[in-house]
CHARMM internal coordinates of N, CA and C (Angstrom, degrees):
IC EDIT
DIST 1 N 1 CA 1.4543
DIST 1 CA 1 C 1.5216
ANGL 1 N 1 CA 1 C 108.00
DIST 1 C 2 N 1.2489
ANGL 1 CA 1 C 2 N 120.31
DIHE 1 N 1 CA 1 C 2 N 126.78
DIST 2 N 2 CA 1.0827
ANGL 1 C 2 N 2 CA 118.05
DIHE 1 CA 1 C 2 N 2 CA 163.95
DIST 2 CA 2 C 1.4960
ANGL 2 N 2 CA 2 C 128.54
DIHE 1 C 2 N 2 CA 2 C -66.60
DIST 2 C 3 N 1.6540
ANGL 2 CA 2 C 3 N 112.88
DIHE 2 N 2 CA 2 C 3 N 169.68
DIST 3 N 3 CA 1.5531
ANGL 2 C 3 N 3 CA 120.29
DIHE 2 CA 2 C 3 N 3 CA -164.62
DIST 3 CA 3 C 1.8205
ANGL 3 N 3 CA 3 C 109.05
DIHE 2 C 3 N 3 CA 3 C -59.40
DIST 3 C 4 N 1.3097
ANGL 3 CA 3 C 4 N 95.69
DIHE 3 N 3 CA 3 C 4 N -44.34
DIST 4 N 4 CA 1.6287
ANGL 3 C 4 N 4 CA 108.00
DIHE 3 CA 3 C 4 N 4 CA -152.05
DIST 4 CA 4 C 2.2409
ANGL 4 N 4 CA 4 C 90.43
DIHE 3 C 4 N 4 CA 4 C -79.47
DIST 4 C 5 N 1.3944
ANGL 4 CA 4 C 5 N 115.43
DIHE 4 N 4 CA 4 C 5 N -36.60
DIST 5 N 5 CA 1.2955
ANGL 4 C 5 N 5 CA 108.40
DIHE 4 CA 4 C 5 N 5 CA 150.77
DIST 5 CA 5 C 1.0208
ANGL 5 N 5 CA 5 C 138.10
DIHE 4 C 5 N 5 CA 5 C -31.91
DIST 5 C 6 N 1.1239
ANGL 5 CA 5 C 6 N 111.66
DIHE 5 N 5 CA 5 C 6 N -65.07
DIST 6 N 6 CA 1.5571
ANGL 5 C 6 N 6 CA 115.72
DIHE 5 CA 5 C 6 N 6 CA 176.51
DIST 6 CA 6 C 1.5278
ANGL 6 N 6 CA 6 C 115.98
DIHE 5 C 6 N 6 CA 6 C -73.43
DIST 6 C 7 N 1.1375
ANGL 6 CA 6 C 7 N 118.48
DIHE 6 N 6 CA 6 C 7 N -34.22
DIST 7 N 7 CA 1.5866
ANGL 6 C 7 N 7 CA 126.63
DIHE 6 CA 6 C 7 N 7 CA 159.33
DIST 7 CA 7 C 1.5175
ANGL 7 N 7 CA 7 C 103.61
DIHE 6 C 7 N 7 CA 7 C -40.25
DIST 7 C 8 N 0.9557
ANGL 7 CA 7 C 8 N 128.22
DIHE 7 N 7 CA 7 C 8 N -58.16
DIST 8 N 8 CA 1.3886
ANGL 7 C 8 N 8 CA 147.10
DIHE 7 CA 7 C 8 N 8 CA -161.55
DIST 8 CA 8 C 2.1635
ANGL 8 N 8 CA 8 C 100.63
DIHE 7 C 8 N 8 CA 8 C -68.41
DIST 8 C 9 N 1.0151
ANGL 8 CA 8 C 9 N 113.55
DIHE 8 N 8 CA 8 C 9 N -75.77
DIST 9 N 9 CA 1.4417
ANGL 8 C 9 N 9 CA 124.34
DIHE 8 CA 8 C 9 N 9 CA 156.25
DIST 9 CA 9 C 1.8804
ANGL 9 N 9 CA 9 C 115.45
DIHE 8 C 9 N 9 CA 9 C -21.11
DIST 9 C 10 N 1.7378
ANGL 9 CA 9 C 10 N 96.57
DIHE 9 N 9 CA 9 C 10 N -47.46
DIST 10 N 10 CA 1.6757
ANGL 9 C 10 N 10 CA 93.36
DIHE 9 CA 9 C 10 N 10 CA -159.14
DIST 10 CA 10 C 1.5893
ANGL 10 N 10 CA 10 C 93.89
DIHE 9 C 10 N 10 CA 10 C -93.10
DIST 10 C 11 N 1.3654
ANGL 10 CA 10 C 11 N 129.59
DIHE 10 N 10 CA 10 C 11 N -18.85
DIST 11 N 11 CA 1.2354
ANGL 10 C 11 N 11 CA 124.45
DIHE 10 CA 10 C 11 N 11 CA 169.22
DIST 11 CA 11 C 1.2096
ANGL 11 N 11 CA 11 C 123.82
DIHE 10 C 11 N 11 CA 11 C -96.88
DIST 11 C 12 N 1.4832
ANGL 11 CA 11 C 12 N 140.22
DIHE 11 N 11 CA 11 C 12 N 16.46
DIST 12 N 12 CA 1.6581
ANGL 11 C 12 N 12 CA 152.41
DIHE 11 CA 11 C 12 N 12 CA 97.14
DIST 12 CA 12 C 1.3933
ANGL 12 N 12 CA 12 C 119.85
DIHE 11 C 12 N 12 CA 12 C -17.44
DIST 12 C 13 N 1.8581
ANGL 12 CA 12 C 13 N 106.90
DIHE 12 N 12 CA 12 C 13 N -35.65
DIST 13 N 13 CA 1.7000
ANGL 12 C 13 N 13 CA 85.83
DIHE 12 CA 12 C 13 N 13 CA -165.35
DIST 13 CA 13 C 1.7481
ANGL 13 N 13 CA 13 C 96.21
DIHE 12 C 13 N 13 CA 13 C 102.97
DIST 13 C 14 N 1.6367
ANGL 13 CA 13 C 14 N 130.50
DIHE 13 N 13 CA 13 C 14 N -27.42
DIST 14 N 14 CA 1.6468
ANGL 13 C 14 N 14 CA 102.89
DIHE 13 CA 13 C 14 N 14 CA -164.12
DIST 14 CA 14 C 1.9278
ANGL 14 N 14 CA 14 C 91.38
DIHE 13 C 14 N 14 CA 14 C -80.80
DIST 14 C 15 N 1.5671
ANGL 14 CA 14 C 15 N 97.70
DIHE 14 N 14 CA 14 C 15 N 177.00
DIST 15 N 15 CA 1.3433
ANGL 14 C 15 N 15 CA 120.30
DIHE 14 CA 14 C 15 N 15 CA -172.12
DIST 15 CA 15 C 1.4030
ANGL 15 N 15 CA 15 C 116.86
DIHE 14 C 15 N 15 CA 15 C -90.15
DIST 15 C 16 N 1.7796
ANGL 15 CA 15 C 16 N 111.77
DIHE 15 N 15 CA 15 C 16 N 92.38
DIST 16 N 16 CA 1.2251
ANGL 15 C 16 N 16 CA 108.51
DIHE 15 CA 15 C 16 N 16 CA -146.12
DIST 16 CA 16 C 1.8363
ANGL 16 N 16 CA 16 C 99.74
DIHE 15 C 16 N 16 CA 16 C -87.42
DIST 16 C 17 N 1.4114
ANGL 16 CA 16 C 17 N 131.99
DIHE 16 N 16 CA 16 C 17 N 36.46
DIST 17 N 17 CA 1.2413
ANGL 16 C 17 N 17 CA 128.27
DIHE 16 CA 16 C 17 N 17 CA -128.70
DIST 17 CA 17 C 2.3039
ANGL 17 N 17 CA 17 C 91.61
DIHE 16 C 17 N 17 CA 17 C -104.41
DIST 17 C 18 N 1.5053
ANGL 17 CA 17 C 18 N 86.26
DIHE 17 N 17 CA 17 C 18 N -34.71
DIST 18 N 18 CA 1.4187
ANGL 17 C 18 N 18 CA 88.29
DIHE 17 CA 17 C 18 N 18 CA 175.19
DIST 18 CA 18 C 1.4273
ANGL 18 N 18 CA 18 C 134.02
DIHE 17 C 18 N 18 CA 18 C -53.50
DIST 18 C 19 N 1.4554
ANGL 18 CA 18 C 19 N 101.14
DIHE 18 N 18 CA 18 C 19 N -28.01
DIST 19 N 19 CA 1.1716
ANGL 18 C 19 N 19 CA 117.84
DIHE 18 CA 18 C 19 N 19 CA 169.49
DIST 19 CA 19 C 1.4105
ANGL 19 N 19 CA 19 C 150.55
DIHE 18 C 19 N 19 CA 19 C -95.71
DIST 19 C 20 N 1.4900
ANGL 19 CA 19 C 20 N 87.92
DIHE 19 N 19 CA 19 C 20 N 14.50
DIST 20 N 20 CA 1.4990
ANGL 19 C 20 N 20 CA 114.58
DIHE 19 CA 19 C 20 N 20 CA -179.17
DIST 20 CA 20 C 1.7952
ANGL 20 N 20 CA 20 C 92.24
DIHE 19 C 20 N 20 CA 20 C -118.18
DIST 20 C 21 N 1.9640
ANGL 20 CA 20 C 21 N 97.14
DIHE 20 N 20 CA 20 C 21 N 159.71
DIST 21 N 21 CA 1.2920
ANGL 20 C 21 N 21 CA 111.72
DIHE 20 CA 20 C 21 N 21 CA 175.68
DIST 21 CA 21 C 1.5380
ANGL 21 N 21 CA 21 C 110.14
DIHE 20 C 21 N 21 CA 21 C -118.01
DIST 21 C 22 N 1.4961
ANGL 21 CA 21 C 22 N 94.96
DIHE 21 N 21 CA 21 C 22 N 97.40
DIST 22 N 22 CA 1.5398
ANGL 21 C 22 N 22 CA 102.47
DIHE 21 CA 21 C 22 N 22 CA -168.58
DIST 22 CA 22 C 1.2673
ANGL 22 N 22 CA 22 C 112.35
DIHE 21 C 22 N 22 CA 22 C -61.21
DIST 22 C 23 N 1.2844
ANGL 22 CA 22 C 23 N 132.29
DIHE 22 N 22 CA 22 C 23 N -10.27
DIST 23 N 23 CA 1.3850
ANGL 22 C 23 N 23 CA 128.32
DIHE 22 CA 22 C 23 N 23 CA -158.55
DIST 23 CA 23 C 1.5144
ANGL 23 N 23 CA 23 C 105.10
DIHE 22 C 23 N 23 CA 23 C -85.30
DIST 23 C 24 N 1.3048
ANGL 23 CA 23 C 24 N 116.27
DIHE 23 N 23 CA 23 C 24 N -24.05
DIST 24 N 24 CA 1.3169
ANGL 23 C 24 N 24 CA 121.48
DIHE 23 CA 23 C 24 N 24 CA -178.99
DIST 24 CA 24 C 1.5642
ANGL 24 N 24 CA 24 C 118.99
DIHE 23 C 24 N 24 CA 24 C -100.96
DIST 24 C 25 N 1.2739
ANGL 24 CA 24 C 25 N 114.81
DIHE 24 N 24 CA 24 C 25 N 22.51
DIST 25 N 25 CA 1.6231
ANGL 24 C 25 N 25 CA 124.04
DIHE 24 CA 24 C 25 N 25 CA -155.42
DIST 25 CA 25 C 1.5608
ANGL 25 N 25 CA 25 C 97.71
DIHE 24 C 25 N 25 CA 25 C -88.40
DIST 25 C 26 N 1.1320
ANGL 25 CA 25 C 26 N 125.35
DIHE 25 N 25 CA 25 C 26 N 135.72
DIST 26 N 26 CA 1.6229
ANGL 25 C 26 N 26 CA 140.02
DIHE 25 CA 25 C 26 N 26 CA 161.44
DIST 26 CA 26 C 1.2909
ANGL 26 N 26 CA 26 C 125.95
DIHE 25 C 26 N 26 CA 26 C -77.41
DIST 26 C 27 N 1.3465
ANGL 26 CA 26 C 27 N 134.19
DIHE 26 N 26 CA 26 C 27 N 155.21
DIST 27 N 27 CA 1.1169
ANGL 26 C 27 N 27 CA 137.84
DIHE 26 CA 26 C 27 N 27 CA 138.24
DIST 27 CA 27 C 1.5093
ANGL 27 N 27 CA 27 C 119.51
DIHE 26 C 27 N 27 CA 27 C -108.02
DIST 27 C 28 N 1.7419
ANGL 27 CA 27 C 28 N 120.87
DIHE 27 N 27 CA 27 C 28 N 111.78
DIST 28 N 28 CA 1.6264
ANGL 27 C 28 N 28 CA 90.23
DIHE 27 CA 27 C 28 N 28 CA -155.15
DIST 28 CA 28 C 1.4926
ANGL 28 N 28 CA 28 C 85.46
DIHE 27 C 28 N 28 CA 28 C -106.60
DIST 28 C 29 N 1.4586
ANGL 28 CA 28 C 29 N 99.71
DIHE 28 N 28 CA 28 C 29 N 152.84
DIST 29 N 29 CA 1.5620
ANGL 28 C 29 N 29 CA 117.99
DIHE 28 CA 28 C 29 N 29 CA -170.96
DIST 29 CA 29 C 1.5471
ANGL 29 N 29 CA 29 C 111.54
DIHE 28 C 29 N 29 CA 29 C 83.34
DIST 29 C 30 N 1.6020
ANGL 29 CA 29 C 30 N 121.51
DIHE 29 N 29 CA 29 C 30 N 1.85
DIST 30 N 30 CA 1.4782
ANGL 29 C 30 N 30 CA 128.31
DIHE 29 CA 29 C 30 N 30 CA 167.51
DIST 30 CA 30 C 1.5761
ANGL 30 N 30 CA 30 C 119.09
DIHE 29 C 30 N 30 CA 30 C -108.11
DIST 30 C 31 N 1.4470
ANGL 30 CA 30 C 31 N 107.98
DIHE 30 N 30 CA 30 C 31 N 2.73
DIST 31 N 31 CA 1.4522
ANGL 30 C 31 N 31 CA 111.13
DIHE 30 CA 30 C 31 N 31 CA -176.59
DIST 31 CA 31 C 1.6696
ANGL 31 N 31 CA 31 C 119.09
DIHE 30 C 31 N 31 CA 31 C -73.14
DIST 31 C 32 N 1.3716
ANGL 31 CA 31 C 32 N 119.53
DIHE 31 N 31 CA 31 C 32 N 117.22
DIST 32 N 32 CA 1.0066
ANGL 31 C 32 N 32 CA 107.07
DIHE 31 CA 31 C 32 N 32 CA -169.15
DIST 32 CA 32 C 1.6785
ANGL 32 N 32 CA 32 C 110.71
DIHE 31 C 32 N 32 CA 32 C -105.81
DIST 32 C 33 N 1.6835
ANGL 32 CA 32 C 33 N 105.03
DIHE 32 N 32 CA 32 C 33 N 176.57
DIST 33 N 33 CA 1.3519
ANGL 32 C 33 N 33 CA 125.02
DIHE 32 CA 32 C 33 N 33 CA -154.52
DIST 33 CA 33 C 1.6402
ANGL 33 N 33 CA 33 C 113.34
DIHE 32 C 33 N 33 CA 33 C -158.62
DIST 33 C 34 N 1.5058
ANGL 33 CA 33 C 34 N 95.78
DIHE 33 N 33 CA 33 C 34 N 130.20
DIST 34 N 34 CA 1.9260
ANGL 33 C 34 N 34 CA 86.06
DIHE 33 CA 33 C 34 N 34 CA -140.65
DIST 34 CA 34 C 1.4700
ANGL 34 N 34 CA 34 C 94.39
DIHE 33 C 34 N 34 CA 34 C -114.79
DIST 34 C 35 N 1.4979
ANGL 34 CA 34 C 35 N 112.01
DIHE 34 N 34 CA 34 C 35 N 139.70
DIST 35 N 35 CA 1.6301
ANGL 34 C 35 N 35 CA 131.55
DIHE 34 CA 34 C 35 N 35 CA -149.52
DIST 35 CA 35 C 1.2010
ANGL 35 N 35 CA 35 C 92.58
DIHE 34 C 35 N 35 CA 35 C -111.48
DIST 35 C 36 N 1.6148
ANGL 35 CA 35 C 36 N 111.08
DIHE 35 N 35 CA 35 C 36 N 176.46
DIST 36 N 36 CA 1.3129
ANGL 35 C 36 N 36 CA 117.08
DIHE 35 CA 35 C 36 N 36 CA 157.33
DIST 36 CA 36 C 1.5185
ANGL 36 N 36 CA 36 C 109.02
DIHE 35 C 36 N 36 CA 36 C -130.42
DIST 36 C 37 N 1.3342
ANGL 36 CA 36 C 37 N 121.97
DIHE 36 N 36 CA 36 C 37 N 135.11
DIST 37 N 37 CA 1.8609
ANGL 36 C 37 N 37 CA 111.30
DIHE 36 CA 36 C 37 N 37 CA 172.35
DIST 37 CA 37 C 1.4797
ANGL 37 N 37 CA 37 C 101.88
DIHE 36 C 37 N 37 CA 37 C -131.39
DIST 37 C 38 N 1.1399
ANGL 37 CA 37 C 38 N 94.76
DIHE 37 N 37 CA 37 C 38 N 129.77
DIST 38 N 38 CA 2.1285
ANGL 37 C 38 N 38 CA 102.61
DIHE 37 CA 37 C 38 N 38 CA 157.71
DIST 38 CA 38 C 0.9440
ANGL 38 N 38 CA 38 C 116.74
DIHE 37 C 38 N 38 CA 38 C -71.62
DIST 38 C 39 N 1.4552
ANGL 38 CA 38 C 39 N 128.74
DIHE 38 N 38 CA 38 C 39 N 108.50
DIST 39 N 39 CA 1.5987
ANGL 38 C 39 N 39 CA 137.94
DIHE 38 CA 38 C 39 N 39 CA 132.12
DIST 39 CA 39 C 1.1040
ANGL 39 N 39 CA 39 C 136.37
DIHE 38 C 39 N 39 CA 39 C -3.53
DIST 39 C 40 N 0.9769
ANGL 39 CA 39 C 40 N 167.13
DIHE 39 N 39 CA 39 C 40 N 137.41
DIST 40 N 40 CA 1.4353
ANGL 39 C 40 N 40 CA 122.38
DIHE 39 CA 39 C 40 N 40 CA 107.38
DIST 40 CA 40 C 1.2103
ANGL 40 N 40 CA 40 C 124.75
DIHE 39 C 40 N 40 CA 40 C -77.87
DIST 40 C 41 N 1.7836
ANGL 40 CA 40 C 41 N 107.49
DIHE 40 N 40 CA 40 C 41 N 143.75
DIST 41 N 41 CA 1.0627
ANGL 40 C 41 N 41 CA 106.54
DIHE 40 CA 40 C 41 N 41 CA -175.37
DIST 41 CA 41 C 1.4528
ANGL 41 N 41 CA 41 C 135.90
DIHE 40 C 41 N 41 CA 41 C -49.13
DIST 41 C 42 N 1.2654
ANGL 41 CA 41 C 42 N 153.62
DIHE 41 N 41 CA 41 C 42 N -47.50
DIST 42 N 42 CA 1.6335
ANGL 41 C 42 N 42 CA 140.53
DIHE 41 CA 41 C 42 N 42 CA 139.50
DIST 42 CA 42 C 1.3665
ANGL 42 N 42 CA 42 C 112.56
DIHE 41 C 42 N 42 CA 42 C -15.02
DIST 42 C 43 N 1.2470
ANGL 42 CA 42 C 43 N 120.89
DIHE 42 N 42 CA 42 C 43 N -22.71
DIST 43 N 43 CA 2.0691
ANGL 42 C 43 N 43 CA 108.55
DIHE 42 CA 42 C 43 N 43 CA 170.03
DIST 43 CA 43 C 1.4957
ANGL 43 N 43 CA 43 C 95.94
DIHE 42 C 43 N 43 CA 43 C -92.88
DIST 43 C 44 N 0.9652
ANGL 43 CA 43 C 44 N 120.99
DIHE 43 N 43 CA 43 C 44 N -48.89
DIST 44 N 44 CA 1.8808
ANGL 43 C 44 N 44 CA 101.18
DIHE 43 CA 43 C 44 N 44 CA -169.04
DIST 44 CA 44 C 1.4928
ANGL 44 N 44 CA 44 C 101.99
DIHE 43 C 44 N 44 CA 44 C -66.85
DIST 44 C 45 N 1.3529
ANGL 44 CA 44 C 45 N 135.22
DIHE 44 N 44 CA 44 C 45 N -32.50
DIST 45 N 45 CA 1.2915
ANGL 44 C 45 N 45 CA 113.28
DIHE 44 CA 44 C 45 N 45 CA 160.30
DIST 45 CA 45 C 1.2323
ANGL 45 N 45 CA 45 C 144.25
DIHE 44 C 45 N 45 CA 45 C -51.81
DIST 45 C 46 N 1.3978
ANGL 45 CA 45 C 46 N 109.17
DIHE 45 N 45 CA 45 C 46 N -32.09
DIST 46 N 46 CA 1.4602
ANGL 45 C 46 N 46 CA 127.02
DIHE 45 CA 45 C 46 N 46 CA 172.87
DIST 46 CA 46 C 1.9852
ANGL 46 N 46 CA 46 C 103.22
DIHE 45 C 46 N 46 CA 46 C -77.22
DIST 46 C 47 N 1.1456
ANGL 46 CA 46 C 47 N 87.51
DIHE 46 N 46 CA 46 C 47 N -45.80
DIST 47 N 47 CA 1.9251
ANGL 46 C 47 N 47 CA 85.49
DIHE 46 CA 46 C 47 N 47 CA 175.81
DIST 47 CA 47 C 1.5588
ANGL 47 N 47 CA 47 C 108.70
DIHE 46 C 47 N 47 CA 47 C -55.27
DIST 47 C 48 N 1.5972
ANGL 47 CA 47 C 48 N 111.85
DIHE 47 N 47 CA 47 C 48 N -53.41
DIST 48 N 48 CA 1.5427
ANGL 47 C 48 N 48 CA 113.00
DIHE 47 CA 47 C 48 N 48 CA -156.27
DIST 48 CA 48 C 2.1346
ANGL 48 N 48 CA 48 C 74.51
DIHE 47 C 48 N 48 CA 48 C -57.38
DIST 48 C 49 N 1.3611
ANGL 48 CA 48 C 49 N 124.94
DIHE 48 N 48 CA 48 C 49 N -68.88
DIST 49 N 49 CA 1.2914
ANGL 48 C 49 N 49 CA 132.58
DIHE 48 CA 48 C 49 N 49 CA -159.46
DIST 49 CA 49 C 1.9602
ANGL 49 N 49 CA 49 C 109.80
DIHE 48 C 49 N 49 CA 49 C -18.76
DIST 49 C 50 N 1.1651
ANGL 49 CA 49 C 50 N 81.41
DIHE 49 N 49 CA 49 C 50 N -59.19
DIST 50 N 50 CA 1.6480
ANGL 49 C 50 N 50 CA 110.07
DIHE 49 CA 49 C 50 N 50 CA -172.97
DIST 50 CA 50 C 1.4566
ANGL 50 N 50 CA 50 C 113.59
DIHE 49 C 50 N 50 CA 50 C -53.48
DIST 50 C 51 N 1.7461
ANGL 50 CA 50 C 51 N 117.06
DIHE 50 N 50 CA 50 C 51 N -52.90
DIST 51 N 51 CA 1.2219
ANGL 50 C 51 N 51 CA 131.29
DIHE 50 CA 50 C 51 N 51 CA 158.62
DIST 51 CA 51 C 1.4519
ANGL 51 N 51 CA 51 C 124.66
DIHE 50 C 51 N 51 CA 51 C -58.98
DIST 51 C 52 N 1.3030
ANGL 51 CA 51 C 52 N 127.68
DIHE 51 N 51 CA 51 C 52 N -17.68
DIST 52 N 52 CA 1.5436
ANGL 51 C 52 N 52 CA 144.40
DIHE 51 CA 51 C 52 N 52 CA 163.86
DIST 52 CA 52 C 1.3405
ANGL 52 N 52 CA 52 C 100.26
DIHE 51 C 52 N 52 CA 52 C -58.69
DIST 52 C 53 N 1.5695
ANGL 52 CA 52 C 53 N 106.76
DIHE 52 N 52 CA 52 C 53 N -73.78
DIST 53 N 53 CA 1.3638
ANGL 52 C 53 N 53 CA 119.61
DIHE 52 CA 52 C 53 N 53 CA -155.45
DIST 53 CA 53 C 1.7945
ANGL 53 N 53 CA 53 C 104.52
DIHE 52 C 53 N 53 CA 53 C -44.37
DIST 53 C 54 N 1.8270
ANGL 53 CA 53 C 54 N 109.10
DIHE 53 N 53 CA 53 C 54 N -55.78
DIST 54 N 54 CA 0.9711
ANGL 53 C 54 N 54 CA 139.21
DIHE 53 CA 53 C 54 N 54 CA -153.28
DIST 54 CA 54 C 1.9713
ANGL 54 N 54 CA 54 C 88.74
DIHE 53 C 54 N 54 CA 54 C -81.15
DIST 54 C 55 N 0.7117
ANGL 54 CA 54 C 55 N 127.50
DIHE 54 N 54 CA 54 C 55 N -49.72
DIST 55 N 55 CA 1.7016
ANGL 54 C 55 N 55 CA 126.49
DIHE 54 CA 54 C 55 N 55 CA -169.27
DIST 55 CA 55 C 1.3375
ANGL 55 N 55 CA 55 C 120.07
DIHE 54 C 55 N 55 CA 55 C 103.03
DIST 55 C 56 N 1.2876
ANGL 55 CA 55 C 56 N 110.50
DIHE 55 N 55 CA 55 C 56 N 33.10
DIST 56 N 56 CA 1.6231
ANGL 55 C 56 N 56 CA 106.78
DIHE 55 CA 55 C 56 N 56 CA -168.17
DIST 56 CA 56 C 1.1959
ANGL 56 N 56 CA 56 C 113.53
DIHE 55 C 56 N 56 CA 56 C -134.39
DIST 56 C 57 N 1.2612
ANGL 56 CA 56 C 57 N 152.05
DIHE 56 N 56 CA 56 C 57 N 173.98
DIST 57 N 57 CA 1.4094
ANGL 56 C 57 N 57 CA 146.93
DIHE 56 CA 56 C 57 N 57 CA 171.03
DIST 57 CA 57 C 1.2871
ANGL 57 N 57 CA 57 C 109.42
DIHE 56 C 57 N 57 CA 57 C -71.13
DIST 57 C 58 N 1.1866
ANGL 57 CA 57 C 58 N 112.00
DIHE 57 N 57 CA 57 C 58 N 159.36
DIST 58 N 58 CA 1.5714
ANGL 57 C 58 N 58 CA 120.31
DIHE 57 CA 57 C 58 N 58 CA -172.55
DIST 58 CA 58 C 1.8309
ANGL 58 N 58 CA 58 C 113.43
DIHE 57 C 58 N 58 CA 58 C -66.23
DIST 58 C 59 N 1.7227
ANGL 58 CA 58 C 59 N 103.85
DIHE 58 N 58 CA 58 C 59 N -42.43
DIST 59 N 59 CA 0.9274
ANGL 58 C 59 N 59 CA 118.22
DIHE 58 CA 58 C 59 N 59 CA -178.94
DIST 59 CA 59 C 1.6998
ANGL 59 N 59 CA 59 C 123.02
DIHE 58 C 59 N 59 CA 59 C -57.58
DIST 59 C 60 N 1.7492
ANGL 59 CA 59 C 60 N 102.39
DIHE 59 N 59 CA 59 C 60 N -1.39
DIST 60 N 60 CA 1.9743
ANGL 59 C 60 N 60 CA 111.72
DIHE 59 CA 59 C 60 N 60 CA -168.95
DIST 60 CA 60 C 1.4792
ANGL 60 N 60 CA 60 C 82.33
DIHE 59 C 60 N 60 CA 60 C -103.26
DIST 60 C 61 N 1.5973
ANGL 60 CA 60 C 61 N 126.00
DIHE 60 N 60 CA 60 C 61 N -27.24
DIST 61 N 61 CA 1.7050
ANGL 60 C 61 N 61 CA 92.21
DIHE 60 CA 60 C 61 N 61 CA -157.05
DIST 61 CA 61 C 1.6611
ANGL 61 N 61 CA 61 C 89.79
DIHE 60 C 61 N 61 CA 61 C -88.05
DIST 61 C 62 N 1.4795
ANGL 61 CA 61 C 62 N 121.90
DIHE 61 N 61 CA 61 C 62 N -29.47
DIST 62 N 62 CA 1.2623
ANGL 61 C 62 N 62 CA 119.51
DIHE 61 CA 61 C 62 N 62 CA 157.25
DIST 62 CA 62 C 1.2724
ANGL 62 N 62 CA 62 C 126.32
DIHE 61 C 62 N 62 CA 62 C -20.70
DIST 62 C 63 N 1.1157
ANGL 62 CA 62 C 63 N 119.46
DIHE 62 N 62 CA 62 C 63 N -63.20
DIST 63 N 63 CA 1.8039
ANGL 62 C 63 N 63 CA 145.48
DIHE 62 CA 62 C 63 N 63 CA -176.52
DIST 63 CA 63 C 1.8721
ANGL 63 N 63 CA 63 C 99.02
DIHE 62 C 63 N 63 CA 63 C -67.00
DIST 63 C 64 N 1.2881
ANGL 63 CA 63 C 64 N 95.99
DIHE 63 N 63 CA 63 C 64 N -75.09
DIST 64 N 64 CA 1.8956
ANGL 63 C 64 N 64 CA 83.30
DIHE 63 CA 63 C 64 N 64 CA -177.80
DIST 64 CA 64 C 1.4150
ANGL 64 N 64 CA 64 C 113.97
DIHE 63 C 64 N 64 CA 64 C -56.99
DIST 64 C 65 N 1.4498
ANGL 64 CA 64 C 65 N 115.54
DIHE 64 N 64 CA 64 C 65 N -36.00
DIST 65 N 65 CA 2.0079
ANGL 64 C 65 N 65 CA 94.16
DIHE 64 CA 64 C 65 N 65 CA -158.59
DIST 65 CA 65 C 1.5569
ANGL 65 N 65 CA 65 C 97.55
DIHE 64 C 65 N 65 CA 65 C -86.56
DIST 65 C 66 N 1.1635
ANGL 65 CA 65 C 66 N 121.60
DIHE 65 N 65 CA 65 C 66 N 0.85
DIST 66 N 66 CA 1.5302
ANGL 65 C 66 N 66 CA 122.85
DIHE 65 CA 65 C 66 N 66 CA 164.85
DIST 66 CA 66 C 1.6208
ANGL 66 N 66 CA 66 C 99.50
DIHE 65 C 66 N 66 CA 66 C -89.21
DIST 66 C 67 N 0.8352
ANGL 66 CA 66 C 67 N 137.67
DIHE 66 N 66 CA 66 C 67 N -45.08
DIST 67 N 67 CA 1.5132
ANGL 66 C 67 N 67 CA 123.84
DIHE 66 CA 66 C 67 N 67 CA 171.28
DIST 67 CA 67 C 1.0441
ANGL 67 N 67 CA 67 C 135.73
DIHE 66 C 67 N 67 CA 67 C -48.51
DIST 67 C 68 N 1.7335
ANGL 67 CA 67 C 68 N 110.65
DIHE 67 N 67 CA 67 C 68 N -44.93
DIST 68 N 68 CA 1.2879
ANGL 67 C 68 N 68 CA 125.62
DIHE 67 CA 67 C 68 N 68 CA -169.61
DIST 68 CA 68 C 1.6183
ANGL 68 N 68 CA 68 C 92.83
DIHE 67 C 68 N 68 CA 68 C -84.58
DIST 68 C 69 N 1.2456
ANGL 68 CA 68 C 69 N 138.98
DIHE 68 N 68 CA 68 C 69 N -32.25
DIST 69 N 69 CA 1.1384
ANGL 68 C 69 N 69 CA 130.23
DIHE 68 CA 68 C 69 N 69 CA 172.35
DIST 69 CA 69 C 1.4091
ANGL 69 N 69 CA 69 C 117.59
DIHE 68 C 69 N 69 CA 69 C -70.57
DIST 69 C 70 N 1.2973
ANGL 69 CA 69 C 70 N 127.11
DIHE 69 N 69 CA 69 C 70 N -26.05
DIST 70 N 70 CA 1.6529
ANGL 69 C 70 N 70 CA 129.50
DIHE 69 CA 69 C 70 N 70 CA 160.49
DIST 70 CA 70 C 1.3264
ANGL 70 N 70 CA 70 C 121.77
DIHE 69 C 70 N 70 CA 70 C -45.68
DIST 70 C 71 N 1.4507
ANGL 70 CA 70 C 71 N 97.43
DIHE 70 N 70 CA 70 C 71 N -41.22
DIST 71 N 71 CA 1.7964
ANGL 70 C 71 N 71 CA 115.00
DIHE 70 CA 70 C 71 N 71 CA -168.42
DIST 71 CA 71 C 1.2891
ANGL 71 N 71 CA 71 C 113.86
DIHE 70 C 71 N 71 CA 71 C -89.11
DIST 71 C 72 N 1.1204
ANGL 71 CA 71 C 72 N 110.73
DIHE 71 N 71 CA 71 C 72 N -20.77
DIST 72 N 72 CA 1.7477
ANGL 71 C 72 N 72 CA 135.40
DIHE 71 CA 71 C 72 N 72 CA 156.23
DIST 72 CA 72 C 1.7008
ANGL 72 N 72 CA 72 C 126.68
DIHE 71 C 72 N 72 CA 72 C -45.07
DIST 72 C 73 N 1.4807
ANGL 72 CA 72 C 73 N 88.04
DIHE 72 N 72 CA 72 C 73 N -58.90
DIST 73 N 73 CA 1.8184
ANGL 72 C 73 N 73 CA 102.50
DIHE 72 CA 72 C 73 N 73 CA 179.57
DIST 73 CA 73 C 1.5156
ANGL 73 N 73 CA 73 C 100.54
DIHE 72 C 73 N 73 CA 73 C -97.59
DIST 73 C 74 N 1.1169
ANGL 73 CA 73 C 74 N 123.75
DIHE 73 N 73 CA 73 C 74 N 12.84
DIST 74 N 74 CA 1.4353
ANGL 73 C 74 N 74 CA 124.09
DIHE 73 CA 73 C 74 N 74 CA -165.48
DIST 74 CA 74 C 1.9326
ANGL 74 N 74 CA 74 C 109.68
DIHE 73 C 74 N 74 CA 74 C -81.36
END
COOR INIT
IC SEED 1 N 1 CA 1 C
IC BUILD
């Protein structure tokens, strides 16, 4: 299928999903890359605490309150 086809299809509204190969799909600027940081112990308690309260893994409140503080000083 050509480009301007499927252009044509995805700005109708039809479900252009068949024709893509999801397996190879990107997010660019979402690729991640995995760190290591030391704690101290009194913060991972308060994190695991925080992540209890909240229902989530420790590793999300990690991820947001470092984000929202990026976007902060940004």
């Amino acid at each position: 299928m050509k480009a301007k086809d499927l252009d044509k299809k995805f700005d109708v509204g039809e479900n252009i999903t068949q024709f893509l190969d999801l397996s190879k799909a990107r997010r660019p600027g979402q690729e991640q890359k995995r760190v290591n940081v030391d704690f101290p112990i009194w913060m991972i308690h308060r994190l695991d605490k925080e992540a209890k309260r909240l229902g989530v893994p420790r590793q999300s409140i990690i991820k947001i309150w470092l984000a929202e503080r990026l976007e902060k000083v940004a």
